[in-house]
RODRENMI-402653 format. One record per residue (C-alpha): x, y, z. Coordinates in steps of 0.02 Angstrom, whole numbers. Example, Ala and Ser with C-alpha at 12.3 -4.5 7.8 and 13.67 -1.06 7.14 Angstrom:
REM RODRENMI-402653
<mimi east="615" north="-225" up="390"/>
<mimi east="684" north="-53" up="357"/>
This chain:
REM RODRENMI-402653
<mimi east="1210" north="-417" up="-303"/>
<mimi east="1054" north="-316" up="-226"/>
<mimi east="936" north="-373" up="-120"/>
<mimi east="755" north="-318" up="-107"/>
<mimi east="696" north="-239" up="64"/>
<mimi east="545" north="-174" up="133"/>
<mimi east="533" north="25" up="88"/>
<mimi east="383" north="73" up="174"/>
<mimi east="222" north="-7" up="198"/>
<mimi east="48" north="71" up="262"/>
<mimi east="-22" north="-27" up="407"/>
<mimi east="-215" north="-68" up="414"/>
<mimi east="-278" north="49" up="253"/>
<mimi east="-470" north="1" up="248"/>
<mimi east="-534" north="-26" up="79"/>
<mimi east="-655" north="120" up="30"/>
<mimi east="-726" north="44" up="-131"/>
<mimi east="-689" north="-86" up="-274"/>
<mimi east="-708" north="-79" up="-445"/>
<mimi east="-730" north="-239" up="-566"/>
<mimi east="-737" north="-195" up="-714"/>
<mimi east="-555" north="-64" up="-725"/>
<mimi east="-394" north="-134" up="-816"/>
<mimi east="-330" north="-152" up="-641"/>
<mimi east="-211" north="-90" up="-508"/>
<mimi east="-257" north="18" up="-339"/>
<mimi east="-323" north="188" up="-314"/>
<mimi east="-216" north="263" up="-161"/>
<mimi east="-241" north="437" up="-54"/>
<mimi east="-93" north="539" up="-143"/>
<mimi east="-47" north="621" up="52"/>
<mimi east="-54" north="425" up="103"/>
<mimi east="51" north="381" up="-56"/>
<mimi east="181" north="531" up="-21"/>
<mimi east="174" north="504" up="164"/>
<mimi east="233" north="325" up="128"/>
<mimi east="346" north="357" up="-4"/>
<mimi east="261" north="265" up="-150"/>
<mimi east="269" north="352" up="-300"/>
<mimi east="152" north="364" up="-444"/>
<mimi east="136" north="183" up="-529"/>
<mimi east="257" north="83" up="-424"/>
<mimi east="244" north="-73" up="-379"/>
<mimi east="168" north="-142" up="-229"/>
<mimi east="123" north="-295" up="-156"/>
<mimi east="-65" north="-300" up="-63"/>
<mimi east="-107" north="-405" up="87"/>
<mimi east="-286" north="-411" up="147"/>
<mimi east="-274" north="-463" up="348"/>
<mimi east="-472" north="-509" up="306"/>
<mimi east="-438" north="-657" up="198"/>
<mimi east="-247" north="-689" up="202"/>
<mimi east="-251" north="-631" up="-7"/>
<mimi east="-109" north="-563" up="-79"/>
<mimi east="-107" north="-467" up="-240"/>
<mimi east="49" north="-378" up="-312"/>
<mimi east="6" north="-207" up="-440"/>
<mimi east="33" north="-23" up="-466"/>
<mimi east="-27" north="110" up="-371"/>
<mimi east="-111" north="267" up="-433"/>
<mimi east="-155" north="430" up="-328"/>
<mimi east="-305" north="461" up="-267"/>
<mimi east="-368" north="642" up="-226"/>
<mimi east="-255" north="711" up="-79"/>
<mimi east="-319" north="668" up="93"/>
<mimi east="-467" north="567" up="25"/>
<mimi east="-443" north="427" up="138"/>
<mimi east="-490" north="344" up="-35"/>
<mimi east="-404" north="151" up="-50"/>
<mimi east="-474" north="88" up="-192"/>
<mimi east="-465" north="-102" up="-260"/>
<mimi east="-471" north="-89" up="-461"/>
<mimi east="-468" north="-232" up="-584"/>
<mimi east="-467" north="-423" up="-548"/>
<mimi east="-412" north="-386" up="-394"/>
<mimi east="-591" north="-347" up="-335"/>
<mimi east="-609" north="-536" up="-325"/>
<mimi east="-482" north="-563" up="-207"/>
<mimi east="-506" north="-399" up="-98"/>
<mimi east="-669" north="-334" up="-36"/>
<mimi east="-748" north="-151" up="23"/>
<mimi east="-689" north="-114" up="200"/>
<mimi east="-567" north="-256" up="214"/>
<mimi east="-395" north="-207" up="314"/>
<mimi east="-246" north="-225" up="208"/>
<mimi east="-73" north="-205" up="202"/>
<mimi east="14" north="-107" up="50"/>
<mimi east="206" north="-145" up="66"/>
<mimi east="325" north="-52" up="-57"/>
<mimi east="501" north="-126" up="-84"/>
<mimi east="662" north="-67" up="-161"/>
<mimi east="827" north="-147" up="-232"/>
<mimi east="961" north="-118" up="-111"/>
<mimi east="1174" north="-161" up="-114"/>
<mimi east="1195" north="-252" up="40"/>
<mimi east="1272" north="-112" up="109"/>
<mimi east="1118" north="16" up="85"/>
<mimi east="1014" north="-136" up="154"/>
<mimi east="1098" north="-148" up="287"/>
<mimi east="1062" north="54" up="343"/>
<mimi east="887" north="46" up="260"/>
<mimi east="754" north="95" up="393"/>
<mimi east="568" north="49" up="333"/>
<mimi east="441" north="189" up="335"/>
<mimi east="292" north="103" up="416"/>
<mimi east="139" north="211" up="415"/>
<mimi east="22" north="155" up="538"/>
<mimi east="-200" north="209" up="473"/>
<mimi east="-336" north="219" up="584"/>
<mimi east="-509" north="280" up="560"/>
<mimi east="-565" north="333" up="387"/>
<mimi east="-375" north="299" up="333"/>
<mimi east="-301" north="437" up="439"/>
<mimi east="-117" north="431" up="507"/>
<mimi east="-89" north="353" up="673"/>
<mimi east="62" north="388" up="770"/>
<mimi east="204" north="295" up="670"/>
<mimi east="261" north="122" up="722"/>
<mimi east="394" north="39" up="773"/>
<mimi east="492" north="-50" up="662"/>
C-alpha cells in the first residue's frame, strides 16, 4: 500500500499573469520549480488563499528567476492576476518512506522571491 504525502509546496506565489485562451496548466519560475522540487510537467494541486479555489494540473518552467507564476487554460476562471496561491506537489510513499518524508515548504515574498524557509 502507498500513501500520498505532501512533497513540497511553495507558500504565497503571487500570480503574475493569466492566460484564457492556452490548452491549460501553469507557467512556474524554473529556480522556483527546482527550488521546490517539482519537476517539468508534474502534477500539482493549486490553492488560491484569494478565493478558497482549488485547481489540480501540470506545471511547466518558466524562464529561471522570472518570478513568473502564470495561470494558463480554464483555470484563468478560477484564479486571477496577483492572487496568493498555494502550489502543493505530492508523492506516493510506503508507509515507511512516509513516515521519514520531510516536506520542502518554500516560503515567496515580494515579486515571488524566496523567503527564509518555514517550518514544517
Amino acid at each position: 500500500m502507498f500513501v500520498k504525502m505532501l512533497k513540497s509546496k511553495l507558500h504565497r506565489a503571487t500570480v503574475t499573469r493569466t492566460r484564457l485562451h492556452y490548452p491549460g496548466s501553469i507557467l512556474i519560475d524554473a529556480a522556483l520549480m527546482k527550488a521546490a522540487n517539482i519537476l517539468p510537467y508534474e502534477i500539482v494541486l493549486i490553492a488560491d488563499l484569494n478565493n478558497g479555489n482549488r485547481v489540480e494540473t501540470y506545471a511547466i518552467p518558466a524562464e529561471a528567476n522570472s518570478g513568473q507564476v502564470i495561470i494558463l487554460g480554464a483555470a484563468a476562471k478560477l484564479i486571477r492576476k496577483g492572487d496568493i496561491v498555494i502550489v502543493f506537489s505530492f508523492a506516493y510513499c510506503a508507509p515507511a518512506e512516509a513516515r521519514k518524508l520531510k516536506p520542502k515548504v518554500i516560503l515567496l515574498g515580494k515579486n515571488n522571491k524566496t523567503k527564509k524557509p518555514a517550518k514544517t
